[in-house]
C-alpha positions, 0 to 999 in steps of 0.5 A, spaced: 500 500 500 502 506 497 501 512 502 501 518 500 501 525 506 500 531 503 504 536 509 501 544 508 506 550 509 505 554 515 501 559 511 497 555 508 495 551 514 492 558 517 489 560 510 485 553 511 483 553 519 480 560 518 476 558 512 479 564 509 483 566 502 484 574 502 480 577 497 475 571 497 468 574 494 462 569 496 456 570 493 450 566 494 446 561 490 440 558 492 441 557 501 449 557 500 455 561 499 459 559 494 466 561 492 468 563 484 471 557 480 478 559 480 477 562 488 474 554 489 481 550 485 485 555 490 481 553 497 481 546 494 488 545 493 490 548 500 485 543 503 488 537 500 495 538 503 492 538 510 488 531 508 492 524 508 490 518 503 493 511 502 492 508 496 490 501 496 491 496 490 485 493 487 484 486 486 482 484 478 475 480 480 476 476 473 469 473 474 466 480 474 460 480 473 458 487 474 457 488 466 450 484 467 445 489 463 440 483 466 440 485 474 434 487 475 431 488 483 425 483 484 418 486 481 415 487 488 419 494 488 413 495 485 407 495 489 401 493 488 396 499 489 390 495 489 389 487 490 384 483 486 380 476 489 377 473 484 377 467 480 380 470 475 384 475 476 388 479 472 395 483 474 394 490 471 402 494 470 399 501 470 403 508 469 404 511 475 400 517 473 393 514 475 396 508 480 399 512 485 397 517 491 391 521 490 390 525 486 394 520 482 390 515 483 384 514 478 386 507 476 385 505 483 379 507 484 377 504 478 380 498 480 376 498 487 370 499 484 370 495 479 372 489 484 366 491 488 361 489 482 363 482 482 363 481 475 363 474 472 364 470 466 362 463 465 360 464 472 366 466 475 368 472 479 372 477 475 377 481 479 383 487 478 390 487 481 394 494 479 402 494 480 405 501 480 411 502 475 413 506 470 411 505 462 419 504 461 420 500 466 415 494 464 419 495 457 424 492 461 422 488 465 418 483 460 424 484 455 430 483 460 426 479 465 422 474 466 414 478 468 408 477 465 403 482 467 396 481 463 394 487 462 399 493 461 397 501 461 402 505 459 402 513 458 402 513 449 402 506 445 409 508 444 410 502 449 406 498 446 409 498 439 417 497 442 414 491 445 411 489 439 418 490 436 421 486 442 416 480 439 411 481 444 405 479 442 401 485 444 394 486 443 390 492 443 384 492 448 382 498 448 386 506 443 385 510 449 382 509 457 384 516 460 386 522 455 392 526 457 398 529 453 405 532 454 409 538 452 412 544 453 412 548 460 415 555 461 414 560 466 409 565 465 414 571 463 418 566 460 412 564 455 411 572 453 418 572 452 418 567 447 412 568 443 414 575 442 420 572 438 418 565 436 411 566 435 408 560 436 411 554 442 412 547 439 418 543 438 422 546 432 422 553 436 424 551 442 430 547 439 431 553 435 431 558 442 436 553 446 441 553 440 440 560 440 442 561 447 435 564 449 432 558 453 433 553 458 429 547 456 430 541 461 427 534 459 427 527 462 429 519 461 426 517 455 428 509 458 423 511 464 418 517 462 414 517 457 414 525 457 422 524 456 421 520 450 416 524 447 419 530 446 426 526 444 422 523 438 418 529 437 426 532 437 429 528 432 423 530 427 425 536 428 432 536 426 430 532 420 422 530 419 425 526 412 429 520 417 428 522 424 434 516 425 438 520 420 445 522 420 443 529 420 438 528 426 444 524 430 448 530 429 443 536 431 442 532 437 449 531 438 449 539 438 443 541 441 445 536 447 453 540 448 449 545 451 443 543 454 442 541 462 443 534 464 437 529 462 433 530 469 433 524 473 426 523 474 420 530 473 420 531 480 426 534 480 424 538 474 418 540 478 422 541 484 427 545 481 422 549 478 419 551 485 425 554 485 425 558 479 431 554 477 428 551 470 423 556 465 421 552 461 421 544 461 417 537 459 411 536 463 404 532 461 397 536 462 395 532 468 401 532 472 401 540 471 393 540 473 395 537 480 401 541 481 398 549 485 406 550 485 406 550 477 401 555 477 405 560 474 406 556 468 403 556 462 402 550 457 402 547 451 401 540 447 406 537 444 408 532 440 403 526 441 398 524 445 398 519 452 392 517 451 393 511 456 392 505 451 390 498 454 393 492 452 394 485 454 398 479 450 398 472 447 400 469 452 393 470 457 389 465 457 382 467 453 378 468 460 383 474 462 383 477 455 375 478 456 376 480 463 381 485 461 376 487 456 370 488 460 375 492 465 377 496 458 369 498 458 368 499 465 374 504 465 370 507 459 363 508 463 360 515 464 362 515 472 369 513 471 370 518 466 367 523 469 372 522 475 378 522 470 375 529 468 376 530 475 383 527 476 386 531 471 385 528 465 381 528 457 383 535 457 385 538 449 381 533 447 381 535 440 389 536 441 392 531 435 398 526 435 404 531 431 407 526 427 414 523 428 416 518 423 417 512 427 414 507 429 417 501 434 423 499 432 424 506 431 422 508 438 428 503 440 433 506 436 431 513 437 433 511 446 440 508 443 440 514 439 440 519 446 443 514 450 450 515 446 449 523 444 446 525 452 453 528 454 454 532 447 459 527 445 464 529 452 466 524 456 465 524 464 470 523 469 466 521 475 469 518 482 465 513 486 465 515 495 464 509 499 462 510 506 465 504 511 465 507 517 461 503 523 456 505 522 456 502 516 457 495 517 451 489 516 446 490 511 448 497 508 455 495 506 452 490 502 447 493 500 452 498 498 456 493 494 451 490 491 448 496 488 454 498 485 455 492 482 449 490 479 449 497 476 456 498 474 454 495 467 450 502 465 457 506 466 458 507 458 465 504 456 467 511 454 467 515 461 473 515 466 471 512 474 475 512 480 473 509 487 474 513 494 472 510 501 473 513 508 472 512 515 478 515 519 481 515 513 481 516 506 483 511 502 483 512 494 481 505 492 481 506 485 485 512 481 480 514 475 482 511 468 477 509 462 472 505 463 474 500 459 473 492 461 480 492 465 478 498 469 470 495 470 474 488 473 478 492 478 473 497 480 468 490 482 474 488 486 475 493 489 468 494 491 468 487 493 474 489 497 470 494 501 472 492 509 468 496 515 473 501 520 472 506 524 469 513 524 467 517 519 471 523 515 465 524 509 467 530 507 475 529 507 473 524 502 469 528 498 475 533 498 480 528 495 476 525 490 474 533 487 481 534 487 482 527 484 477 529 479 479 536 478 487 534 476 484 528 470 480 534 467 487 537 466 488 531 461 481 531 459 479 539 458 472 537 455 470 532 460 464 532 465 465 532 472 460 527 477 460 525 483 456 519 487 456 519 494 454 512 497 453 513 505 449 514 511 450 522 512 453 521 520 460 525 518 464 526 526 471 527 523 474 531 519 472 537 515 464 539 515 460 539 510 460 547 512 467 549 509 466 544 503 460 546 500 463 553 498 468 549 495 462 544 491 459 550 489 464 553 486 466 547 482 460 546 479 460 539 480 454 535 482 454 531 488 449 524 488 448 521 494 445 515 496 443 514 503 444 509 507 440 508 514 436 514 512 431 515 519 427 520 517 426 526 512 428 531 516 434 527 520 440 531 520 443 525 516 438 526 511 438 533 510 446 533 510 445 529 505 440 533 501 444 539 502 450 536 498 446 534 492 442 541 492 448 545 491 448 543 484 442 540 482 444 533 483 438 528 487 438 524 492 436 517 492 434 513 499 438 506 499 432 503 505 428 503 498 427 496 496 428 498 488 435 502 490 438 498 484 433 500 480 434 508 483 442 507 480 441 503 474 436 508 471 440 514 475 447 511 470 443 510 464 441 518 465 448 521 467 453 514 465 
């Protein structure tokens, strides 16, 4: 084990104690102070000649199995929000939409009531079971594993034509259950500014007023949302309506990408980001924006084509489950429980129609792989992993911990360059940052599965190590994008505080995404450390006690990997 000791000079080491750099001029952004880029490398580079880190060669795992695409967490991190006990009953993989809390929850509703009637066919009785999932993850799921759902409601028929694609023999019970569309959200002021200049708001424009600098415009996954891949199709169209697939498109995504915002995790952190006023403009569906009082002050527009909640069932269900999906189809259609999706948020801009995009299935498909290589407008991403194994980590996080990254390490695209760091008392750099090719993926899984509980915990020493790390690769790599993960509990009691170190990350620019372990509550110190970090660059934090922690990261990788 090599050890490496950085020992300060006098003058610096009174520079760092007293948190101060003459002439530093901190400004704020958002709740916290932030030092200018330059301000921030200097404070850096004093601080990490007060911390020491031993590196530790890391075993090659030559049976890694990290690279599996096919790991996914067991379909029951998906709940079932409503529960049927017929004799014949069907499973129903509902949009998140209408299966959720209220007022997301028109399909539970419907569901319950349903299942109150009592419905037979051939004299038995006939019921309904909704699982909450996403319309992109049931895609997954039946195409890289092993669920049969009966049923599938998804957002738009998009879903319905990759899977067909995928060589699901898919049927189609109904076109439309609860009309909806997605599109275009921008902040009132931001909507008058932009109608002034482009007249009319739809996809083209928009495209046109980001390239030109005059828009912000954030969007979503398109593996996971239905509104990401929406607007990702109606994109391409844009750039060439000929071959939406075409080198020519390939190419304006590829531009457009180099200076629009990171893909957002999920729209959540679109909307939160928009409470803040941080985001002027943004994809939403209709329904969601009609739920949410904090988007008041927007204004919408359709765009691209509609999510009309088809309902499907396939060739594998057993011919009294398709009648059964069918009489459910035609209750969902009645009068009462339209009247009730009116209610919800839904069938607005009824007379809105599907804007064209070129594509059909296979073309969808093509069109994911097409982002997921242009996401980063061609810039590599240098990304360093912390790993918390302090004490208070031992048992069931640790594990949780290395099993996550494992599993999921398969979506970090060969192109980028990883590093791995872990702390307790000390700082170890486990993993110095190399391309991610098959040899650095091997020694990253042995070093993961080399991860030893210790001591206490100097969180913020190691974030410190790890930016500086980060910092001194771009050097070599000036064009690369720097990301940090931060797996661990929040409890820092060593070292520096997260006080002195969020000017420095706030300066940098570089988003912070932690994954918390051992979470006590949303408002447990721990678990607004941990906010705290990710919010000062607009990064998110996942909370590891959730069952689907592999499915949060391997979607979390496929967006920002």
């Amino acid at each position: 084990m090599k050890f490496i000791k950085r020992a300060a000079a006098g003058i610096l080491a009174l520079v760092v104690s007293t948190g101060f750099i003459a002439g530093c001029t901190e400004y704020e952004s958002g709740n916290e102070k932030v030092y200018t880029y330059d301000e921030a490398i200097t404070e850096l580079n004093a601080f990490n000649q007060q911390i020491e880190a031993d590196e530790v060669k890391a075993p090659m795992d030559i049976y890694d199995t990290g690279s599996d695409k096919t790991m996914l967490a067991d379909i029951d991190t998906f709940p079932l929000t409503v529960e049927g006990r017929g004799s014949i009953n069907i499973e129903i993989a509902a949009a998140t939409e209408m299966s959720s809390a209220a007022p997301d929850d028109w399909m539970n509703l419907v569901a319950e009531s349903f299942n109150r009637e009592r419905y037979e066919i051939n004299g038995k009785t006939v019921s309904v079971t909704v699982r909450k999932i996403t319309s992109g993850e049931v895609l997954t799921y039946m195409t890289e594993g092993d669920y049969r759902p009966d049923v599938y409601a998804p957002s738009s028929d998009a879903w319905g034509q990759m899977l067909q694609a995928k060589g699901v023999g898919v049927i189609t019970v109904a076109d439309r259950i609860a009309g909806n569309t997605a599109g275009v959200l921008m902040e009132k002021g931001t909507y008058d500014t932009f109608v002034k200049k482009y007249k009319e708001v739809n996809v083209k424009n928009v495209l046109d007023a980001s390239v030109a600098g005059d828009l912000t415009f954030a969007y979503t996954n398109p593996y996971t949302s239905s509104t990401g891949l929406n607007i990702l199709t109606a994109m391409l169209y844009a750039f060439d309506s000929s071959d939406p697939l075409s080198e020519t498109a390939q190419k304006e995504l590829l531009e457009y990408q180099k200076q629009s915002p990171p893909v957002a995790y999920t729209t959540g952190v679109l909307r939160d980001q928009a409470s803040k006023g941080i985001i002027k403009a943004m994809v939403m569906e209709e329904q969601a924006y009609q739920n949410t009082p904090e988007l008041k002050n927007y204004v919408y527009t359709p765009a691209g084509i509609r999510h009309d909640h088809p309902l499907y069932t396939f060739d594998y269900v057993s011919a009294d489950k398709q009648q059964a999906a069918k009489l459910f189809a035609d209750y969902c259609l009645n009068d009462e429980n339209q009247k009730l999706a009116d209610k919800k948020g839904f069938n607005l801009h009824n007379d809105y129609k599907s804007q064209p995009n070129g594509l059909d299935g296979a073309g969808y498909l093509a069109a994911q792989k097409i982002w997921k290589q242009s996401k980063d407008g061609g810039q590599p991403i240098i990304a360093v992993f912390i790993a918390d194994i302090s004490g208070s980590m031992a048992g069931v996080p640790i594990n949780s911990l290395k099993e996550s990254l494992l599993a999921t390490s398969g979506y970090i695209s060969s192109d980028n360059y990883i590093g791995l760091v872990s702390f307790a008392d000390d700082v170890h750099i486990n993993l110095p940052i190399k391309k991610f090719d098959n040899e650095q993926r091997a020694y990253f899984s042995g070093a993961v599965k080399s991860l030893d509980i210790e001591g206490n915990t100097a969180t913020y020493d190691a974030v410190l190590i790890a930016l500086k790390m980060m910092i001194d690769k771009k050097e070599e790599i000036p064009n690369a994008k720097l990301m940090l993960f931060l797996l661990s509990d929040g409890e820092q009691n060593r070292g520096y505080s997260l006080d002195r170190v969020a000017p420095i990350v706030g300066g940098l620019k570089i988003p912070v995404y932690t994954i918390g372990y051992n979470l006590s509550g949303s408002n447990s110190d721990a678990t607004n450390q941990l906010k705290r970090l990710s919010g000062i660059n607009e990064a998110t934090l996942i909370n590891a006690s959730s069952d689907d922690l592999i499915n949060h990261m391997r979607n979390l990788f496929n967006v920002e990997l």
